[in-house]
C-alpha positions as CSV (number, residue, x, y, z in Angstrom):
1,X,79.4,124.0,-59.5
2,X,77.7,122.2,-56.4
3,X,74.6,123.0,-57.0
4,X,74.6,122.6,-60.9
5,X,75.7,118.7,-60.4
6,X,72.9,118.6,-57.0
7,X,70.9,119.8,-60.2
8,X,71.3,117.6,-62.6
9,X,71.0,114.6,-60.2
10,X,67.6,116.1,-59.5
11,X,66.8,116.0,-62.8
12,X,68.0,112.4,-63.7
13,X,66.0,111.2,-60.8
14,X,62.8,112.7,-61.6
15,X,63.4,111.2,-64.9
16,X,63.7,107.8,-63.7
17,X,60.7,108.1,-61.4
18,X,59.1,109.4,-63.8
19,X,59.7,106.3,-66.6
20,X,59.0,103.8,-64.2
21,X,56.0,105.1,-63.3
22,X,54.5,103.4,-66.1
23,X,55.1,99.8,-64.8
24,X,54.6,100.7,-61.5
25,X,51.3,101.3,-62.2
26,X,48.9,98.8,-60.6
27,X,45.7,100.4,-58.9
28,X,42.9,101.8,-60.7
29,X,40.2,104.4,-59.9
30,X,37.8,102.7,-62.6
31,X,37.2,98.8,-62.9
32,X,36.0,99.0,-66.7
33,X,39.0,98.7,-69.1
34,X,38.4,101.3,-71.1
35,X,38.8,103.4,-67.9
36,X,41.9,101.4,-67.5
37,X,43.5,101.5,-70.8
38,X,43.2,105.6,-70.3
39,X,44.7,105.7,-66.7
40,X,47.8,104.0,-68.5
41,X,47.7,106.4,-71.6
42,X,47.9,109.2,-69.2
43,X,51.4,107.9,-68.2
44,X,53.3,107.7,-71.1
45,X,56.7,108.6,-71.5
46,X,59.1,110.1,-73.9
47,X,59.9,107.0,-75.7
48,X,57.3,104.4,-74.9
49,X,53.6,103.7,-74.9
50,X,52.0,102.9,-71.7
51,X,49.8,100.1,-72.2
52,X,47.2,98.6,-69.9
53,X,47.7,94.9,-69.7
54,X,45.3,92.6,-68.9
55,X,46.5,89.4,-68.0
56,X,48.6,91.1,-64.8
57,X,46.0,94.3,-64.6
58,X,48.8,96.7,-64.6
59,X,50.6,99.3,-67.2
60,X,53.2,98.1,-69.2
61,X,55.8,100.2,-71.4
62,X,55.8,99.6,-75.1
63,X,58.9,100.4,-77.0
64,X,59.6,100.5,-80.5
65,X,62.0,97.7,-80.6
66,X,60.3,95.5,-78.6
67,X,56.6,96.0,-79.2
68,X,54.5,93.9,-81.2
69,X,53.2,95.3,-84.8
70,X,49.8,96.2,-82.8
71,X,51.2,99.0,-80.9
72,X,53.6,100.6,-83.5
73,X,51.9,104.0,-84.2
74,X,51.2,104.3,-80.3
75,X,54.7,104.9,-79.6
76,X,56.6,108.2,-79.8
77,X,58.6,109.6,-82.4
78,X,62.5,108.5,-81.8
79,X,65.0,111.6,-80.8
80,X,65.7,112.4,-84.6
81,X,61.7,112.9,-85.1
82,X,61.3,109.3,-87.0
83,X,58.6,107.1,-86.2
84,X,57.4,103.9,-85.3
85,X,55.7,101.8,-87.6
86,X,55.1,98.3,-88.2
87,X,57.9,95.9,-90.1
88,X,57.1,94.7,-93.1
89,X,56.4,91.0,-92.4
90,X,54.6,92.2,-89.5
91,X,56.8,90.5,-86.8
92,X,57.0,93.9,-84.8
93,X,57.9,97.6,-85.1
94,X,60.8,100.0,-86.0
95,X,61.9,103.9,-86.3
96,X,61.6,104.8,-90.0
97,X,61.1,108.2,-91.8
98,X,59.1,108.6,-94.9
99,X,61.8,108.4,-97.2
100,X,63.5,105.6,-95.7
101,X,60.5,103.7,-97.5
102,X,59.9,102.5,-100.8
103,X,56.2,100.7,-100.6
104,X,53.1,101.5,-98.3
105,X,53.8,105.0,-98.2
106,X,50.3,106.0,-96.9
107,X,50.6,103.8,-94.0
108,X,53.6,106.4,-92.5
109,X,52.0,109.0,-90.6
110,X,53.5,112.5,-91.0
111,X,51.7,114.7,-88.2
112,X,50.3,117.0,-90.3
113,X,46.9,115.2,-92.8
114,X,47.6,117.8,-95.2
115,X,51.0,116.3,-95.4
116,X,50.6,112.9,-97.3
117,X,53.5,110.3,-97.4
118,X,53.6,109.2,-101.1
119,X,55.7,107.2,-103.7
120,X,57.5,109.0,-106.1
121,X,57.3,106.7,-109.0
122,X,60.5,108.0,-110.9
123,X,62.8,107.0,-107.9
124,X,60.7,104.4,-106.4
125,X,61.1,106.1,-103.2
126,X,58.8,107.6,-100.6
127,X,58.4,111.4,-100.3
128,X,56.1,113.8,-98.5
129,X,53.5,115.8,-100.6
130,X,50.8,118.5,-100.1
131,X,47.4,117.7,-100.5
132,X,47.1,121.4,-101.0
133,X,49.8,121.7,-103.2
134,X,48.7,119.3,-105.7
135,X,47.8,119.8,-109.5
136,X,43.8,119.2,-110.1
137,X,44.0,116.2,-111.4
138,X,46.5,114.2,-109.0
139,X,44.4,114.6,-106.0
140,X,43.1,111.5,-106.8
141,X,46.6,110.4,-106.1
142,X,47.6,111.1,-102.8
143,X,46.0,108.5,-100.2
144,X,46.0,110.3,-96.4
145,X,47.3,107.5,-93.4
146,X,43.6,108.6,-92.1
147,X,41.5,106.1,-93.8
148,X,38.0,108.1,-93.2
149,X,39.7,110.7,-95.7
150,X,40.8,111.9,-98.8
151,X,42.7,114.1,-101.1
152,X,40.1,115.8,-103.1
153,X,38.9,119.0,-105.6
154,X,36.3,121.0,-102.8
155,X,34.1,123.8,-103.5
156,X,36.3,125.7,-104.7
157,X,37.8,123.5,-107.1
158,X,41.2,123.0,-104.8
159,X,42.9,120.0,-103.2
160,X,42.0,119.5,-99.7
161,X,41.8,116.7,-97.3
162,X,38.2,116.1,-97.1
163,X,36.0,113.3,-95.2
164,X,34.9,110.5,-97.1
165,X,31.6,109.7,-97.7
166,X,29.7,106.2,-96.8
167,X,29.3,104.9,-100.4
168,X,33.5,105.1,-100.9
169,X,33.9,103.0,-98.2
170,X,34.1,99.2,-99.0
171,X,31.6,96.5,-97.1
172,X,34.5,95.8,-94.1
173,X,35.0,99.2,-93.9
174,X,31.2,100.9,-92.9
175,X,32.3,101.4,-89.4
176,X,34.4,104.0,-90.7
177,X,32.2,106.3,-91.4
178,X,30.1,108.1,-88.7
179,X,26.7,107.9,-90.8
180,X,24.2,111.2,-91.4
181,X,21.6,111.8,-88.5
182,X,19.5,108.7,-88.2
183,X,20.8,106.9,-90.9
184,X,24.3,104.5,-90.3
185,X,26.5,103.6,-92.7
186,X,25.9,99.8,-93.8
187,X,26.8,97.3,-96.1
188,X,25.0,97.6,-99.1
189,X,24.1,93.9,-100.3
190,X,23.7,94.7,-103.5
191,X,27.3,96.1,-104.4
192,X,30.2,95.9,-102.4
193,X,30.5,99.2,-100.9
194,X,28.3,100.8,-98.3
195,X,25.2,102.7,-98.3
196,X,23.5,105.0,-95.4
197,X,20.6,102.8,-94.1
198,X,17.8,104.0,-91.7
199,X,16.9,101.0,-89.1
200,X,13.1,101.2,-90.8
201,X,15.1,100.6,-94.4
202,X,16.6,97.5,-93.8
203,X,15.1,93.8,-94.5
204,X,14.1,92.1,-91.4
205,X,17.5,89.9,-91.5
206,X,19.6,93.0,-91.4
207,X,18.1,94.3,-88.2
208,X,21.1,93.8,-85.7
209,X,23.1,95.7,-88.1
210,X,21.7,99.1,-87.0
211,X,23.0,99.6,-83.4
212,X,21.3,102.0,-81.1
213,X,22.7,103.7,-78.3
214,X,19.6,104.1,-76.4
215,X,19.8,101.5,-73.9
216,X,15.6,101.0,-74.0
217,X,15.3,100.4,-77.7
218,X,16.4,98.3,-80.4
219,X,16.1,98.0,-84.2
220,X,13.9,95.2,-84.6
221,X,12.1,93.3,-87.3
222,X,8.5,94.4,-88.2
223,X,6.9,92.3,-91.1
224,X,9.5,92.6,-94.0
225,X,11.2,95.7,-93.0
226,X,12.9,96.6,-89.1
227,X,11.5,99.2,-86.9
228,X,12.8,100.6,-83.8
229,X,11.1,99.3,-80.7
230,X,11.3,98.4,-76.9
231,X,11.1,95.1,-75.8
232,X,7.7,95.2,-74.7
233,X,6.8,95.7,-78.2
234,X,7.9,92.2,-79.5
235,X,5.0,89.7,-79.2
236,X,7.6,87.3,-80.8
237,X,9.7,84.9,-79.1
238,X,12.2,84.0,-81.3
239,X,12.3,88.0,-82.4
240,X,12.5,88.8,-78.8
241,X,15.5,86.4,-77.4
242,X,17.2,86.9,-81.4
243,X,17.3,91.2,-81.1
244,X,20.3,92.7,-79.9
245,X,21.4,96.2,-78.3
246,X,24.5,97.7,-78.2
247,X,25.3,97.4,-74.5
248,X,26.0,93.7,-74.1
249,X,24.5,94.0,-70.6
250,X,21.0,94.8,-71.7
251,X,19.0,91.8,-73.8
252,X,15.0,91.3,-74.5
253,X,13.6,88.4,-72.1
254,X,10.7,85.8,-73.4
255,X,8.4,84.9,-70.5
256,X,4.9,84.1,-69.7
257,X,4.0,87.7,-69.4
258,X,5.6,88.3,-72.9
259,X,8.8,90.2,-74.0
260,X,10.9,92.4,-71.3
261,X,13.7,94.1,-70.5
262,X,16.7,92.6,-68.6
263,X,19.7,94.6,-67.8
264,X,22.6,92.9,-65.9
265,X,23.1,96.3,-64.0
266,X,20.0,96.2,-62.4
267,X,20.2,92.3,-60.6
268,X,21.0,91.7,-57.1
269,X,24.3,90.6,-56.2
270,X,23.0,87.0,-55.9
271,X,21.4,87.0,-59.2
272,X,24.4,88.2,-61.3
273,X,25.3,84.9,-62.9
274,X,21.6,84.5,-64.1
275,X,22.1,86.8,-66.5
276,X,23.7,85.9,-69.9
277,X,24.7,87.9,-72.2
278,X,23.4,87.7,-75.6
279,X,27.2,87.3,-76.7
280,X,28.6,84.5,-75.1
281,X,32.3,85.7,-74.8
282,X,30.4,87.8,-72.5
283,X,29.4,87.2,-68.6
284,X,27.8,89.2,-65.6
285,X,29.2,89.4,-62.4
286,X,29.4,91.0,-59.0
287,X,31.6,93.9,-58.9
288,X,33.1,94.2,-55.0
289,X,34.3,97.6,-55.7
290,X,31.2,99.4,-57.4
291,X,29.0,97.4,-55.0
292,X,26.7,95.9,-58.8
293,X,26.4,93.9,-61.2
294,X,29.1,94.6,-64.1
295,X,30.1,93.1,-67.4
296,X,33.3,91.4,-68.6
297,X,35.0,89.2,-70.8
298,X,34.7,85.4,-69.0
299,X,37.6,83.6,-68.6
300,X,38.8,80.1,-70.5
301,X,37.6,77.7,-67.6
302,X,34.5,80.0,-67.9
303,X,33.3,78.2,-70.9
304,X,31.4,75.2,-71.3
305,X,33.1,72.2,-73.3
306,X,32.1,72.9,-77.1
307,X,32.7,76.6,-76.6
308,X,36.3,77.0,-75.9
309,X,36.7,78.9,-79.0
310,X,35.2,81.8,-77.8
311,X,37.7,82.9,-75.9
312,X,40.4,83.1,-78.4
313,X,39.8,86.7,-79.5
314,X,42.5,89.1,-80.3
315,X,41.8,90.7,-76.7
316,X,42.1,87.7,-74.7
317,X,45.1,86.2,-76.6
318,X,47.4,89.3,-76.4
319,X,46.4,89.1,-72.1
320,X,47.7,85.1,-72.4
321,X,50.7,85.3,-74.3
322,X,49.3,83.8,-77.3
323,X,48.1,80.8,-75.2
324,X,44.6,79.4,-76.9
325,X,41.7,78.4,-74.9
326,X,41.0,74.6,-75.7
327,X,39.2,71.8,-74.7
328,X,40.7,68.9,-72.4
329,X,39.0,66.1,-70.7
330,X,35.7,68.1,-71.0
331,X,36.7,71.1,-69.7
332,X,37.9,74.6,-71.4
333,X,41.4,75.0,-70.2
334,X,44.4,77.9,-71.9
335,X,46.6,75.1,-73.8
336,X,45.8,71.6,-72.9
337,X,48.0,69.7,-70.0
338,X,48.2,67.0,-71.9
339,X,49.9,67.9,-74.6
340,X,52.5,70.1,-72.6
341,X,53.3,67.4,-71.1
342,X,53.3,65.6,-74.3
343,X,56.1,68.2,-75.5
344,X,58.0,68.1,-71.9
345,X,58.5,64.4,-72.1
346,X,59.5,64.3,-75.7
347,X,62.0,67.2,-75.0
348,X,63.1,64.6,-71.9
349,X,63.8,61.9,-74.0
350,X,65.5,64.7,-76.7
351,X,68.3,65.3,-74.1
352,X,68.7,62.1,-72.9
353,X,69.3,60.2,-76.1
């Protein structure tokens, strides 16, 4: 008996190590974010999602009931296997089943993409169906959670879930679709669905819309069409300082001995703030820890007056608690002093009279 309740205590310990593990989290191997936002994944628990939080730069635990919409699917399945998926109005999250729902079927996500979450339009209720299961012409009819598929008649004239191609995709939706070879999926601007482009296929305004992941070259313009090219290739200025490569710490330079190469990576500790990213939210600074030159997000007071804006990205607004990035006296400050005090002193005089 003893060593049954020595056990169980044991057991409830490691469990509660375990769980707070999470938010005890506060070193990291990796500076980047990405790294960062893994480190944390690695740690979740049975009934929460372990989130990397930048504003404090430690993991935080999600849970269903107290997580924002954002993080819904994240989270694990309750005890009774429902899930966790956002509230209607969008204010936050909740356990549901499929057929606890009666609109936005497709958005529940059963486990299994064969499985489709759909309405049943004679109760007006949500039920799970079969892609594979389904009659030839209702495969039309079941719409998988995963929005790069599709419930469709394949070779051999079955239902199956199948990958969608570029052109079913709508014009916000082309990054979706992982493209064929050389060729990207892009909007098409003559409809309003995509269309699988090569860089030397697009008009010399869509350039920067084909991103390459070799960190030497870009898709530049070349006459009327674009044409993949290195720096050194642009005898342009304004083509030269107006390209831009999918690393935001690479950029073309315009100098006296024409167009170059400039990676932030590569400058000396001294030099890091010289270079500017071609996006502005953007900034290059000296990394302590790696010992170079790294890129991040800057911070509000990192702005200059006119550009406050910026900062108030999704990202950077879940790491300030909603708090906006505006401009006061000049200067880019998160919520302006003067009008929290403005709100202090009216809530002064609320109380007093």
């Amino acid at each position: 008996m003893i060593a049954k309740i020595l056990s169980i205590l044991f057991l409830f310990y490691l469990s509660s190590t375990y769980c707070g593990y999470c938010s005890e989290k506060t070193t990291f191997e990796e500076e980047e974010e990405e790294y960062r936002y893994n480190e944390c994944k690695e740690l979740n628990g049975i009934d929460y999602y372990c989130h990397y939080d930048r504003k404090n730069q430690r993991c935080e635990e999600l849970y269903c009931k107290t997580s924002s919409s954002k993080y819904c699917d994240m989270i694990p399945n309750s005890s009774d296997g429902k899930r966790c998926i956002a509230k209607s109005d969008e204010s936050g999250c909740e356990y549901k089943s499929c057929s606890d729902l009666t609109s936005n079927c497709n958005e529940f996500y059963t486990g299994d993409e064969d499985q489709i979450c759909t309405l049943d339009t004679s109760t007006k209720k949500c039920e799970i169906k079969k892609c594979s299961e389904a009659s030839k012409d209702k495969c039309g009819e079941l719409i998988p959670y995963d929005k790069t598929r599709k419930c469709a008649l394949n070779e051999d004239n079955k239902c199956q879930i199948l990958m969608k191609n570029c052109e079913e995709f709508k014009n916000n939706e082309c990054y979706r679709s992982r493209g064929d070879g050389e060729k990207q999926c892009l909007p098409d601007t003559a409809s309003d669905h995509c269309k699988l482009y090569s860089c030397e296929e697009l008009s010399n305004t869509e350039c920067n819309n084909y991103k390459i992941y070799d960190g030497e070259k870009v898709c530049a313009p070349k006459g009327d069409k674009c044409q993949i090219q290195t720096c050194s290739a642009l005898t342009d200025k304004e083509i030269c300082e107006s390209v831009k490569f999918f690393d935001r710490g690479i950029k073309c330079v315009y100098s006296d001995s024409g167009c170059t190469l400039s990676s932030c990576y590569n400058m000396d500790k001294s030099e890091c703030g010289n270079f500017i990213p071609s996006n502005k939210i953007y900034k290059c600074y000296y990394d302590n820890d790696k010992g170079k030159c790294q890129t991040d997000y800057k911070n509000c007071e990192e702005f200059s007056s006119g550009e406050c804006d910026f900062f108030n990205i999704e990202d950077n607004l879940e790491g300030t608690n909603g708090k906006k990035c505006v401009e006061d006296d000049g200067k880019c400050v998160l919520n302006s002093k003067n009008v929290e005090f403005s709100a202090y002193f009216f809530l002064i005089l609320f109380l007093l009279f």
